[in-house]
C-alpha positions in Angstrom: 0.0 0.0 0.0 1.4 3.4 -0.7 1.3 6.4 1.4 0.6 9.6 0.8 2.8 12.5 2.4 1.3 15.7 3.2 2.9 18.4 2.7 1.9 21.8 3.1 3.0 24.8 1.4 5.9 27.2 3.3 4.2 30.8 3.8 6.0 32.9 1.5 4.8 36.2 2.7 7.7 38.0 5.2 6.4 40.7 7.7 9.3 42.0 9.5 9.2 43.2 12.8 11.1 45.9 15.2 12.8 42.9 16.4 13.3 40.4 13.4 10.6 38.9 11.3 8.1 36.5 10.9 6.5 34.6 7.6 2.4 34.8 7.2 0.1 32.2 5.8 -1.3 33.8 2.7 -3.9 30.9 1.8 -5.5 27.4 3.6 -3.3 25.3 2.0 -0.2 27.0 3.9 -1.2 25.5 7.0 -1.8 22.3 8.3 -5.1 20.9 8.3 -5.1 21.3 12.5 -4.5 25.0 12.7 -6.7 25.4 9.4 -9.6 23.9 11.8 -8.7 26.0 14.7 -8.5 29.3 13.0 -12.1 28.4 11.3 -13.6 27.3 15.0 -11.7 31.6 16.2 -12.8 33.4 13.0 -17.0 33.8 14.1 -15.5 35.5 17.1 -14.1 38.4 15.8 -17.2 40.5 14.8 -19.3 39.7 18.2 -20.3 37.5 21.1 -22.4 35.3 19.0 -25.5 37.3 19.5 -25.5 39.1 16.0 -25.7 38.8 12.1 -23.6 35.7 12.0 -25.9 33.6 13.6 -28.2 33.5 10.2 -25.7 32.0 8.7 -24.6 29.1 10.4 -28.6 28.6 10.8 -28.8 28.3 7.2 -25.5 26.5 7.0 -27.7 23.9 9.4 -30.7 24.3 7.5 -29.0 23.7 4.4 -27.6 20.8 5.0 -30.5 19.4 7.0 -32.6 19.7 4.3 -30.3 17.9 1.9 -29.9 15.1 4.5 -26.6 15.4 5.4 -26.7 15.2 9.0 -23.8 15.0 10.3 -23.0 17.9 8.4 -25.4 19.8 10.0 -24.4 18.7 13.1 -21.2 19.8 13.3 -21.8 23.3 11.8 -24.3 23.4 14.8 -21.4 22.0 17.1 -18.7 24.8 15.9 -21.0 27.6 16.8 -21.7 26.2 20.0 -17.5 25.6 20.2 -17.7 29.4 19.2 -19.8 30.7 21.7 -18.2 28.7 24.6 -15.3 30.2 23.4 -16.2 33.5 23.2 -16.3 34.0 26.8 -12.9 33.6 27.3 -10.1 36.3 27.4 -8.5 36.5 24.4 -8.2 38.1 21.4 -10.0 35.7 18.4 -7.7 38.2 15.5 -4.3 37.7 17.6 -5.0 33.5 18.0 -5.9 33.5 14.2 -2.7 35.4 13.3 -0.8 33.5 15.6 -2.4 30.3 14.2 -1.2 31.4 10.5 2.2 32.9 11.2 5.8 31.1 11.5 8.2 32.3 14.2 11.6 31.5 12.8 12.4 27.9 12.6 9.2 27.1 13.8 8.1 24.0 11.9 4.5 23.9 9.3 3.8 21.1 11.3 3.7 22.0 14.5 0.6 22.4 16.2 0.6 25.4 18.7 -2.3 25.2 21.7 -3.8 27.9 22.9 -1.3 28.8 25.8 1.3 28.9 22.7 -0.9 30.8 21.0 -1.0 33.5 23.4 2.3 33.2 24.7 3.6 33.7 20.5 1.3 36.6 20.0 2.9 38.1 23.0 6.6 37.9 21.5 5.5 39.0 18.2 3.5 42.1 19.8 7.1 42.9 21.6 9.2 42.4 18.7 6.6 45.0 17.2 3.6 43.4 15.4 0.5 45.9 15.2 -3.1 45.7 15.6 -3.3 46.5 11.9 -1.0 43.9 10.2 -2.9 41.2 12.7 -6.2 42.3 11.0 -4.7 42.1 7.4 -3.0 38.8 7.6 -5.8 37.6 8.6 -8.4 38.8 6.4 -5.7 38.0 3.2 -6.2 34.7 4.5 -9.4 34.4 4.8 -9.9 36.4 1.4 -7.6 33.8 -0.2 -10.6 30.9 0.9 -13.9 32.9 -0.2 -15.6 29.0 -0.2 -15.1 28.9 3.7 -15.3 32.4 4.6 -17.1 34.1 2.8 -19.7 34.7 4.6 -17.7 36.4 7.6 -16.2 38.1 4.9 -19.7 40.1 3.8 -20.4 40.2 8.0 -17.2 42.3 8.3 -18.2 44.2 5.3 -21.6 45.3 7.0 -20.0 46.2 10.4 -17.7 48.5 9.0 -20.0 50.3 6.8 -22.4 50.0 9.9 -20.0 52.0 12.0 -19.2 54.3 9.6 -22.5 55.6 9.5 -22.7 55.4 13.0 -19.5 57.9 13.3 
């Protein structure tokens, strides 16, 4: 029998920092299928607490697939917004996790599969070295930009939020 080996893609895109630099995911298939999951269970979290728009679409995500008959489908798209409103009471910051989820500190491997207390403790050296609110934001949105089938839809929810509070300003 002949296995396959996975192999991901190195990130190509360089941000450098105050204090060295750092290379950024620029698409899904730069990752490893683990973080990929992780950063897709974060991403709901940065535009609420799970009481707003976004919770139409992971009803129609349900519904969708419900009606279809794909049930376990429907299940677990039920199951990652529950994962994301659990997790939205916690302390941290859903864009830093993601960015820390898609960025390589030097020699730090594709492979490896930060947790969360990694997470944290890598956004923490990047914010020292000198990493900005505003590169966080558009790493990750290039990412997610880069995979419209999978985000789309937070994609258009960001889109109404910001024109939202620009007519509230």
């Amino acid at each position: 029998m002949k296995r396959l080996k996975l192999r991901w893609n190195k990130p190509t895109k360089k941000i450098e920092l105050e204090k060295g630099s750092i290379l950024v995911a620029e698409h899904k298939g730069d990752v490893n299928y683990a973080r990929y999951v992780r950063f897709k269970q974060l991403a709901p979290q940065f535009w609420e607490k799970m009481d707003s728009p976004l919770f139409a679409v992971y009803l129609e995500k349900i519904q969708d697939a419900f009606d279809q008959g794909k049930y376990m489908k429907a299940h677990a798209a039920l199951l990652d917004y529950k994962l994301a409103i659990d997790m939205s009471k916690q302390d941290y910051d859903a864009w830093g996790m993601c960015f820390a989820l898609i960025s390589y500190e030097k020699d730090e491997e594709v492979s490896f599969i930060p947790n969360d207390v990694e997470l944290e403790e890598k956004l923490s050296r990047m914010t020292k070295a000198g990493l900005m609110p505003d590169v966080i934001q558009e790493g990750v949105l290039d990412f997610m930009r880069a995979s419209p089938e999978t985000f789309q839809e937070h994609l258009v929810v960001f889109e109404v939020q910001n024109m939202m509070s620009a007519i509230d300003s």
